[in-house]
N, C-alpha and C positions, 0 to 999 in steps of 0.2 A: 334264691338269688336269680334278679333276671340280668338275660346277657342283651347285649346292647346287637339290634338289629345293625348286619352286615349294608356299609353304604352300598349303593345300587352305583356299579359305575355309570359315567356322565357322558358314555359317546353317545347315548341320547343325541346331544346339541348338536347342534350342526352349525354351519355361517348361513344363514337366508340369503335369497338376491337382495333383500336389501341391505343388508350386511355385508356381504360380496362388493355390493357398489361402493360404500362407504372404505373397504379396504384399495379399492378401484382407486377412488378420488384421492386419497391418503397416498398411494402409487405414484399417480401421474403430478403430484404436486414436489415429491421428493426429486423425481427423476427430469422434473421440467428442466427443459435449458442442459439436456445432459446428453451422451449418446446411451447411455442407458435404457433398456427397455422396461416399460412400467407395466407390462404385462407378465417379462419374466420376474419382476420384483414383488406384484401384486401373487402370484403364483407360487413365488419362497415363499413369503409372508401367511398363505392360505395354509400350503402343506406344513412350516410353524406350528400352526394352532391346532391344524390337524394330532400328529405329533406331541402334541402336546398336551390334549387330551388323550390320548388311547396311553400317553404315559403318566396318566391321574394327577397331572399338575393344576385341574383346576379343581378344587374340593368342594365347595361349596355355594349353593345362590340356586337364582332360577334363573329364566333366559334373561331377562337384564342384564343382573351380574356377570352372567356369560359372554352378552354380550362387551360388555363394556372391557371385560378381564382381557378378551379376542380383540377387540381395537389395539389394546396396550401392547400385547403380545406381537399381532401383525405389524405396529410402527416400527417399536423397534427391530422385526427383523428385516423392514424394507430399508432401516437406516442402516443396518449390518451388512446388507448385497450390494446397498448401493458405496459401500466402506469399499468393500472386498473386489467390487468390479471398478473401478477406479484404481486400486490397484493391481490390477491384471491387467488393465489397459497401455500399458506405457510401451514403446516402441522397443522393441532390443536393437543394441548397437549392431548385434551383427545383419540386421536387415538390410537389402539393398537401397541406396538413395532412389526413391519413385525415378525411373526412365536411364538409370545409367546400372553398371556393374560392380560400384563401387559402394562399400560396407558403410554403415556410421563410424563404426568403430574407427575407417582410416581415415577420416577425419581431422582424429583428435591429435595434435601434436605428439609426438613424441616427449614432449619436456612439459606437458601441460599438468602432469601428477607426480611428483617426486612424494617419497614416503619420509616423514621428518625421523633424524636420528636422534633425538635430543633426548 
């Protein structure tokens, strides 16, 4: 009985610069129009597929398929950073209003939130 030859893991692959650029382009197009940085998106997205290979998630092909599998991979982790920095970005109420010492928070009426008893 023969035994089926052990796969050979795949960190072989790497992202090329030209691969690299095309997660690049993919970056600066999500992040356009945004304060977002598509450098730190492009860089989730890299370490992503990094990760994601040395944890045998890509099984099988040659660098084609690699790469194409690495495109997929990288978008949607730059559409997942740019989810997650968006929302981290929101102002806390208790920050001071820009040039004076006064909260957001004291702002808000006093009667502006009542909680319904119904």
């Amino acid at each position: 009985m023969q035994s089926k030859p052990m796969a050979e893991p795949v960190t072989h692959l790497i992202i090329d610069a030209k691969h690299q650029e095309l997660i690049i382009k993919i970056a600066r197009k999500y992040t356009r129009e945004s304060p977002i940085s598509w450098e730190d998106a492009a860089q989730a997205a890299m370490m992503k597929v990094y990760e994601a290979v040395k944890a045998g998630e890509f099984h099988h092909g040659g660098m084609e398929e690699f790469q194409r599998w690495a495109t997929v991979v990288a978008r949607y982790e730059i559409l997942n950073f740019i989810t997650k920095e968006r929302l981290r970005q929101h102002q806390s109420l208790d920050a001071n209003i820009v040039g004076t010492d006064i909260s957001l928070v004291e702002t808000i009426p006093s009667n502006a939130w009542k909680p319904r008893l119904d």
